[in-house]
C-alpha positions in Angstrom: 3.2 -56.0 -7.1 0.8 -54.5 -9.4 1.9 -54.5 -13.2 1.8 -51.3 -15.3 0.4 -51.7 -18.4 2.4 -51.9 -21.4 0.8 -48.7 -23.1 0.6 -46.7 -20.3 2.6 -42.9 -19.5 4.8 -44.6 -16.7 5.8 -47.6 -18.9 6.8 -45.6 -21.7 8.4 -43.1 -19.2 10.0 -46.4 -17.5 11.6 -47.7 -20.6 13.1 -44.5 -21.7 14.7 -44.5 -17.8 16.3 -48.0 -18.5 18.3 -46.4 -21.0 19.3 -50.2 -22.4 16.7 -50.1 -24.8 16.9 -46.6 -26.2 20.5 -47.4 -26.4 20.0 -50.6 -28.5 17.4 -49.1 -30.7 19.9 -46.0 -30.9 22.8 -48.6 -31.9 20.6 -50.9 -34.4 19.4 -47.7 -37.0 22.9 -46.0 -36.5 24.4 -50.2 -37.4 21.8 -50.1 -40.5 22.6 -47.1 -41.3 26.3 -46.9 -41.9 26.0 -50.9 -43.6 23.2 -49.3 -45.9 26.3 -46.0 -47.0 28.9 -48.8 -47.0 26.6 -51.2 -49.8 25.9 -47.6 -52.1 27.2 -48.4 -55.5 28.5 -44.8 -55.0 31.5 -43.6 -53.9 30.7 -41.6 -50.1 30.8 -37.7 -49.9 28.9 -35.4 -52.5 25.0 -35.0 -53.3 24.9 -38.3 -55.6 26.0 -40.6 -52.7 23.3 -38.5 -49.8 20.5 -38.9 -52.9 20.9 -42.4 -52.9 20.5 -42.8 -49.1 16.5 -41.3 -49.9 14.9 -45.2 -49.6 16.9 -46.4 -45.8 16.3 -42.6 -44.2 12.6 -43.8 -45.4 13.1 -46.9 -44.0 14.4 -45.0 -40.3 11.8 -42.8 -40.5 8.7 -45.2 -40.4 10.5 -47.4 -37.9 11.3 -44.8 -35.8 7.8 -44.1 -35.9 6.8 -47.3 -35.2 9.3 -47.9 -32.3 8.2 -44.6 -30.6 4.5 -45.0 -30.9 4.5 -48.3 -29.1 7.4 -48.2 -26.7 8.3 -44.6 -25.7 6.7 -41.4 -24.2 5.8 -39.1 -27.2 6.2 -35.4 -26.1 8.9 -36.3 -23.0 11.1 -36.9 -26.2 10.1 -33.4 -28.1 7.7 -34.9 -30.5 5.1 -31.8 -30.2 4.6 -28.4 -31.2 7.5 -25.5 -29.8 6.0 -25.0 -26.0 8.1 -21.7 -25.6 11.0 -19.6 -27.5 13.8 -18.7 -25.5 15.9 -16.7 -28.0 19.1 -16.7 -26.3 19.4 -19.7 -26.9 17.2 -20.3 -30.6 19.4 -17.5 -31.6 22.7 -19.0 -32.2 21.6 -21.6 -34.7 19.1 -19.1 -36.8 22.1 -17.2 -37.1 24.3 -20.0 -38.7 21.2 -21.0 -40.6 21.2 -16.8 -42.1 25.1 -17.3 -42.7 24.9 -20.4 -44.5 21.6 -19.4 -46.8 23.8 -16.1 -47.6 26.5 -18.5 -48.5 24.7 -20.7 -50.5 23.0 -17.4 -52.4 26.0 -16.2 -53.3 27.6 -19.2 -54.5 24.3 -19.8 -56.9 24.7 -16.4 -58.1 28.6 -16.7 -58.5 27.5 -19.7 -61.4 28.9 -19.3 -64.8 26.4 -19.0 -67.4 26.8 -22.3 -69.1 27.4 -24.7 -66.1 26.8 -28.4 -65.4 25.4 -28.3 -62.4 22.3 -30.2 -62.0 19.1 -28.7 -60.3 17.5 -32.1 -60.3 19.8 -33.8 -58.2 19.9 -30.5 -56.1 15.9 -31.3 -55.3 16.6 -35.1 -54.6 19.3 -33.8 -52.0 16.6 -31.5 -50.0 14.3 -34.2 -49.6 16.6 -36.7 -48.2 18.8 -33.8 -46.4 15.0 -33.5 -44.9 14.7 -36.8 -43.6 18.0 -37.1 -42.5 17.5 -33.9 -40.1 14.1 -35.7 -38.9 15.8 -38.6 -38.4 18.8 -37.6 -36.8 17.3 -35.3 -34.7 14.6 -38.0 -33.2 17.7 -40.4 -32.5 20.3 -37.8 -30.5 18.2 -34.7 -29.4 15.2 -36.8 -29.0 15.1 -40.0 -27.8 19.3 -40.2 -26.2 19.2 -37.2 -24.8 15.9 -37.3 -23.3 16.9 -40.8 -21.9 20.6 -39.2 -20.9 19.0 -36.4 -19.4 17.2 -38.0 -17.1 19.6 -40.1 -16.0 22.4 -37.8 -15.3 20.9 -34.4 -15.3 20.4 -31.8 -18.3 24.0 -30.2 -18.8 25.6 -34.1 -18.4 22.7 -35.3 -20.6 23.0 -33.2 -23.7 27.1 -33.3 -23.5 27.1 -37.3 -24.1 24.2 -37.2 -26.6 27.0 -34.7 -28.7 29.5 -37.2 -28.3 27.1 -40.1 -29.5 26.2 -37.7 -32.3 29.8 -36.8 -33.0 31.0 -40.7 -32.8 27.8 -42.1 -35.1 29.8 -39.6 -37.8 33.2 -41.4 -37.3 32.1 -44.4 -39.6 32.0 -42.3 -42.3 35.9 -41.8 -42.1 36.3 -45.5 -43.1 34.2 -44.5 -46.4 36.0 -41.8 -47.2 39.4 -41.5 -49.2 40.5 -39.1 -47.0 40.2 -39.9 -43.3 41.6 -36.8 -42.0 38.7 -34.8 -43.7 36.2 -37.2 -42.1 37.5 -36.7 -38.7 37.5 -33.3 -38.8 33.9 -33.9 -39.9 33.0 -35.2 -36.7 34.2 -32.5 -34.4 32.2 -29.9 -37.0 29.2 -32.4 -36.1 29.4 -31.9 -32.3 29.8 -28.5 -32.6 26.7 -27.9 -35.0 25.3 -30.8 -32.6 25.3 -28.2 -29.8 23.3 -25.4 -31.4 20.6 -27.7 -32.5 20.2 -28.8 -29.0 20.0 -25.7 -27.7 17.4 -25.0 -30.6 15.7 -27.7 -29.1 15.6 -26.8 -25.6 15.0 -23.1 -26.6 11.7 -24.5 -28.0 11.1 -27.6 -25.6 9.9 -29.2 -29.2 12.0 -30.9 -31.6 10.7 -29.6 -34.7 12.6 -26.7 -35.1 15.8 -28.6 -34.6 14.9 -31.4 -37.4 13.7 -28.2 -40.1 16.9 -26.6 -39.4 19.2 -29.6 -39.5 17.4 -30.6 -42.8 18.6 -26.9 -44.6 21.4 -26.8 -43.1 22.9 -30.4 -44.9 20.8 -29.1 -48.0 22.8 -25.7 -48.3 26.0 -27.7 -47.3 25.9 -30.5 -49.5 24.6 -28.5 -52.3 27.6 -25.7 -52.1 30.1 -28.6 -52.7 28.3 -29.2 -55.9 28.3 -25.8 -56.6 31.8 -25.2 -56.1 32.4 -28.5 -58.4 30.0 -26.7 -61.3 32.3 -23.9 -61.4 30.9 -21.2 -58.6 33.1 -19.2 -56.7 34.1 -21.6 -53.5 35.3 -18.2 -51.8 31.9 -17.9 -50.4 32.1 -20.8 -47.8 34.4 -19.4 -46.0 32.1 -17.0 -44.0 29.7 -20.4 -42.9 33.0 -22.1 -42.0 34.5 -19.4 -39.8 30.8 -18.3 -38.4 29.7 -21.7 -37.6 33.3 -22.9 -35.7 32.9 -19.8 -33.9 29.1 -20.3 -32.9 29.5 -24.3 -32.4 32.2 -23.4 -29.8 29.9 -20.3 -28.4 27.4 -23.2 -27.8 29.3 -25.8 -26.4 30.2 -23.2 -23.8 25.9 -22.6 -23.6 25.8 -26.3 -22.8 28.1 -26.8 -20.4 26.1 -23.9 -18.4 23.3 -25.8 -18.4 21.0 -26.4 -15.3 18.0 -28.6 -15.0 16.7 -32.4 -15.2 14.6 -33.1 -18.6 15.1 -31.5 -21.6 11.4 -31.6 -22.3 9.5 -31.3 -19.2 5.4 -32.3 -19.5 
């Protein structure tokens, strides 16, 4: 028997089929993850708390990098520039994206003149709301749901990456003061889960999914500080009722889903 060798395309492609290892890589950074948010010196929720997480999404980022470079196929997982657009598909999350930026305009506008609210920490929150979105979107539309995918086909492959991506969320309800919030939190997440997988496979790249992912937490996370520094909290209801309304709009996408690899050579 003839041995591949350990940088070659079919060992990469072989260790992303074993699905053990992508699932303990997958478990470790989501493990170091929730134990870096549990140790903050800051209570969970709100943009102080996600600022602080700026170092360990570093820390992710450069071992992901690390991890993929040696072990795993690079563009099999959606590491490259967008191959094609298929816009009935790209569509639904450039839509929430318009929704939520509208949102998020108005809310800035809707400021009294002499607020508190802090620009500063509103910049330190888009560069780790940045990283987050690369990160998470190289763990769950990336690496598990390439790996899922080709296991158990494409529709059966992007459905359990959402519930991985939906459960890695439910840790945050034991940080949280209130629980039910949290919870609710994690069905929103599968739901906006399924739009940026459909981003992704409308592309066949990642890229677009991680840029949206990152403005989307921005413009999230930054309205609840808004709405603490006296704007008009009114505005959010349009980005919640739009983006229940397209999350479910997208599951149904997914479950229509035909096909093997999410990002086929």
């Amino acid at each position: 028997m003839v041995s591949m060798p350990f940088f070659s395309a079919e060992a990469r492609l072989k260790r992303l089929d074993d699905l053990w290892l992508p699932l303990l890589l997958i478990g470790s950074m989501i493990a170091y993850g929730f134990y870096q948010s549990s140790q903050s010196a800051i209570n969970y929720g709100g943009a102080r708390f996600v600022a602080s997480l700026f170092g360990s999404e570093l820390i992710t980022a450069a071992f992901l990098s690390v991890i993929t470079l040696l072990l795993f196929p690079v563009r099999q997982i959606g590491l490259r520039l967008p191959q094609a657009v298929n816009w009935s598909q790209l569509s639904p999350m450039l839509v929430l994206l318009l929704v939520v930026f509208a949102s998020w305009v108005a809310m800035r506008l809707s400021l009294p003149a002499q607020s508190s609210m802090d620009n500063a920490l509103s910049r330190q929150v888009f560069f780790t709301t940045l990283v987050v979105g690369l990160n998470e979107e190289w763990i769950f539309r990336g690496l598990l749901m390439a790996a899922f995918c080709r296991r158990f086909g494409l529709r059966n492959g992007v459905l359990l990456a959402l519930l991985c991506f939906g459960l890695a969320h439910a840790g945050n309800a034991l940080n949280s003061e209130n629980p039910g919030l949290q919870l609710l939190q994690v069905f929103s997440t599968a739901l906006t889960g399924s739009l940026l997988a459909l981003a992704a496979l409308a592309t066949r790249s990642l890229l677009p999914a991680m840029l949206a992912h990152g403005l989307y937490d921005f413009m999230v996370v930054d309205m609840g500080e808004l709405s603490n520094a006296g704007a008009n909290p009114v505005f959010m209801a349009p980005m919640l009722l739009v983006g229940v309304g397209l999350g479910i709009y997208g599951l149904y996408r997914v479950f229509h889903l035909q096909g093997a690899e999410p990002f086929p050579a």
